[in-house]
N, C-alpha and C positions, 0 to 999 in steps of 0.2 A: 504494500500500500504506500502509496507518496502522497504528500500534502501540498495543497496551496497555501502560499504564502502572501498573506494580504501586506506584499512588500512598501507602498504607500506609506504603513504608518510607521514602521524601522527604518526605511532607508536614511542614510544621513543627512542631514538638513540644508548642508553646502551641495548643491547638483553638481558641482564638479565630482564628487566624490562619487558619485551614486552609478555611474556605468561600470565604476571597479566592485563596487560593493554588490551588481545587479550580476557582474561576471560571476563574480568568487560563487555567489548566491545558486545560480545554474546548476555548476558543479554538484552541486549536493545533492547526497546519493537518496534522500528522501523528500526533495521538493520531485512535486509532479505539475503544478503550474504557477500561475503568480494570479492576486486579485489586484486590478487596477479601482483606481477611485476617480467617478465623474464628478467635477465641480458644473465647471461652463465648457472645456476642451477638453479632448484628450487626444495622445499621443502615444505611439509606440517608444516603452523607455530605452534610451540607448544603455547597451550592457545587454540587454535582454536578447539572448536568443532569437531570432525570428519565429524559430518554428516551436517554441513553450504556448504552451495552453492558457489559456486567460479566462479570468471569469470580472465582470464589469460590475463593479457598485455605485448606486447613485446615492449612496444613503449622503457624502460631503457634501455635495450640492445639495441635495435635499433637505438638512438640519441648517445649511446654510442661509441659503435663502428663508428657509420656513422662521427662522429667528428673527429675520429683518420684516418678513411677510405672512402676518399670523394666520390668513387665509391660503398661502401657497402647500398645495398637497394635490397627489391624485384622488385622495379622499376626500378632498374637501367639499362640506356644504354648501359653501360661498362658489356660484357658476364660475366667477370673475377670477375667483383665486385656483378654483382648477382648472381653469384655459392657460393662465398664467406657467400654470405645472406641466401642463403639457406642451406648451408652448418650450418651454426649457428641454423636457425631453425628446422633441424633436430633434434638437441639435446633438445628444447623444445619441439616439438612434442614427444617424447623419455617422457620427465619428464613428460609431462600431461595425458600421454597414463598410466605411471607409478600411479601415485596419482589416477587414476578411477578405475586400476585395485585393488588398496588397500582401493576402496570405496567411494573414497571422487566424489562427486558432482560436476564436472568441468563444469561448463554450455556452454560457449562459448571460445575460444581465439581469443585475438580483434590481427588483423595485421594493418601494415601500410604501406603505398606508397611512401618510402623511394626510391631514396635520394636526398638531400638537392639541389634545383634548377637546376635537370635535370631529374625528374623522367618522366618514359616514361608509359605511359597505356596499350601498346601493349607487353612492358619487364613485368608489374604488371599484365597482362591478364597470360601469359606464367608461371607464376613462382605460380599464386594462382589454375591454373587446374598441376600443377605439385604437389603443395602443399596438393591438394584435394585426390591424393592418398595415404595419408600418413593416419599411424594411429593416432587417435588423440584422444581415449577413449570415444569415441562419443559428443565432443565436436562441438557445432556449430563453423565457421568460419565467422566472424564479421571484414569488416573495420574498421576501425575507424577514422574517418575523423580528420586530423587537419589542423594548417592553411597552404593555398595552399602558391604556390610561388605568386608573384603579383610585376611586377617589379619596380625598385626605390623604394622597402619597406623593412627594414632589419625585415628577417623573424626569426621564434620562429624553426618551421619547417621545410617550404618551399616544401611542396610534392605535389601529385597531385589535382587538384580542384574536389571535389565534383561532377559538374557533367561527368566529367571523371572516379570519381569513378565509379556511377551510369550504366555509359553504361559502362563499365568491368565488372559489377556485369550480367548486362543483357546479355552477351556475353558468358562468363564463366558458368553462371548457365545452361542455353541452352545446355552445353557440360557437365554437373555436376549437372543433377537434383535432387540426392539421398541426395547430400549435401544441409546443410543448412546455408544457405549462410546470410549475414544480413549487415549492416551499423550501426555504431554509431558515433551517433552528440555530442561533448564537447562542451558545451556551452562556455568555456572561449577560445576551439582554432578556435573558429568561431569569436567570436569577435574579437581577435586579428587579427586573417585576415581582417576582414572588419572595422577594427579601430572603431566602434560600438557595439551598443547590439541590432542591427536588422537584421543583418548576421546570429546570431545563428537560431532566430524564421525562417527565409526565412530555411535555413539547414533544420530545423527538416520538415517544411513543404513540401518541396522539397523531402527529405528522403520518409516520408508518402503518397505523392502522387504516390512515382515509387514502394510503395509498401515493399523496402525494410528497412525501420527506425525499430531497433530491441532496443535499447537502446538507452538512453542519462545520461549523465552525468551531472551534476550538480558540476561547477569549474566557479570560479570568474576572471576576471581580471580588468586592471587599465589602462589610461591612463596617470597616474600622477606616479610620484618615491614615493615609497613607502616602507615600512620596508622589504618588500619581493624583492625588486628590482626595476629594470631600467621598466619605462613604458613599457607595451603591452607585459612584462613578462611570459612566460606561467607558475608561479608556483602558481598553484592552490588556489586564494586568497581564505577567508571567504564571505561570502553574506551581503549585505550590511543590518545593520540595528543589527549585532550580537554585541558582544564586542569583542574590537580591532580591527572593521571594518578599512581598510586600507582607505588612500583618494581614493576620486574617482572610487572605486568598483562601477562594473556597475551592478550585478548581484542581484537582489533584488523579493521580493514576489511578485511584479508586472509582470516581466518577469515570474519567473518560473509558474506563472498562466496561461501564453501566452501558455510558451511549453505545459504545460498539457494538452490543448484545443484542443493545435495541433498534438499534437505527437500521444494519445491517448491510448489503451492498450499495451504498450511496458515496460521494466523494466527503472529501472532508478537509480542514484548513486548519492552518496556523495564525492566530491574528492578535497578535502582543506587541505590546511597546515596551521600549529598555529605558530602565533610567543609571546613572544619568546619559541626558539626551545626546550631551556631547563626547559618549562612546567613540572612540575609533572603530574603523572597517571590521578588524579582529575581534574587538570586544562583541561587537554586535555577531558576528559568524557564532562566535563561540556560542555566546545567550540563545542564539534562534536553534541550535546543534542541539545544546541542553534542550531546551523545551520540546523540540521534536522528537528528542531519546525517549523521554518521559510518555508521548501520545503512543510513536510506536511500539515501546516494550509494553504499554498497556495491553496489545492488543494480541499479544503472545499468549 
């Protein structure tokens, strides 16, 4: 089994540095692709292989704009604010159509059910069969579930619950067979929803039983302040048991054993940040090596 590396949120902060660090990163005998992140453009990273697999997130763009735009979401109830959402995803569907036509491997791009504590499943059904005629270089189309809203809880998120994903997915596909449609479970924005580490396993469960769980991710979080931030954080901890393990990471080889059992043949990622950020090349290889050891001796 090899991992995607949702390299965006590791790579070095100087772009000069980052085709060494995308080279060294190739090499490794357990990466199997890389997850790129859509703000407004995207690009093939130099360093990167041509022919590595990619999977396309829009969640940066997505939390980005949805912060400045309380109405911007493909969920949203406001018409004005989900034209606006789609309007922006045109332009990534545009760049991923681009990058297949010049070869590269775009496997999936994961959407999400934005925005922040009003999204609607009936506004997210409408805008993902509108979304489904777009070209998208034969890209599958993948949720990506994070944490729902859940009242009196300050959310990381805040978008639709899971099983509202679920039946959108089962609505929409009925109307969009050709497409392939799919969910993915983050293990760390499930926890945070459920202020534990038994949300995410119940997730992936849940996922596999409706048939649709296509990936998961592998991302830590905390209840406690940590160097990464204010508790139930969504920035990507390490797994517990690596160096520099944050307090209180819940994410550990005991869980990621859970998911494996449960989730079953679907792909799977790597998606952790290092501190501190100003790591060298090395430092960072080593940490993503660690963390990866930890996923796959789990799964022994």
């Amino acid at each position: 089994m090899n991992l995607y590396l949702s390299a965006y949120v590791v790579w070095p902060a100087d772009e000069d540095a980052r085709p060494d660090f995308l080279a060294q990163v190739a090499e490794r005998e357990w990466l199997g692709g890389i997850e790129l992140g859509y703000v407004d453009s995207l690009g093939w990273p130099t360093g990167a292989p041509d022919d590595l697999p990619a999977i396309v997130t829009g969640i940066p763009g997505t939390t980005g704009h949805n912060a400045k735009d309380p109405d911007f979401g493909f969920a949203s109830p406001d018409e004005a604010g989900r034209q606006r959402a789609l309007d922006w995803a045109r332009g990534e569907a545009a760049a991923i159509a681009h990058l297949a036509n010049e070869g590269h491997q775009i496997r999936a791009v994961q959407l999400h059910s934005a925005p922040t504590g009003k999204a609607d499943a009936d506004a997210f059904a409408k805008s993902l069969l509108e979304m489904a005629g777009w070209d998208w270089g034969g890209a599958a189309l993948w949720i990506e579930h994070c944490d729902a809203w859940v009242e009196g809880q300050e959310p990381n998120k805040g978008y639709l619950t899971l099983d509202q994903e679920l039946a959108v997915l089962d609505a929409v596909s009925a109307q969009t067979p050709s497409i392939n449609w799919g969910v993915v479970i983050n293990w760390a924005r499930s926890a945070i929803e459920g202020r534990n580490a038994q949300l995410p396993l119940d997730h992936v469960k849940a996922a596999a039983a409706a048939g649709w769980l296509r990936h998961v991710g592998f991302s830590s979080c905390s209840g406690e302040q940590t160097v990464f931030g204010i508790p139930w954080i969504d920035m990507h901890l390490p797994l517990a048991g690596t160096t520099g393990t944050p307090n209180g990471t819940l994410l550990g080889a005991a869980e990621v054993a859970d998911v494996f059992k449960a989730a079953g043949d679907v792909t799977y990622g790597l998606k952790i940040g290092l501190r501190p950020i100003d790591q060298s090349t090395a430092e960072k290889l080593a940490g993503l090596d660690e963390n990866a050891a930890v996923i796959l001796g789990a799964m022994a």
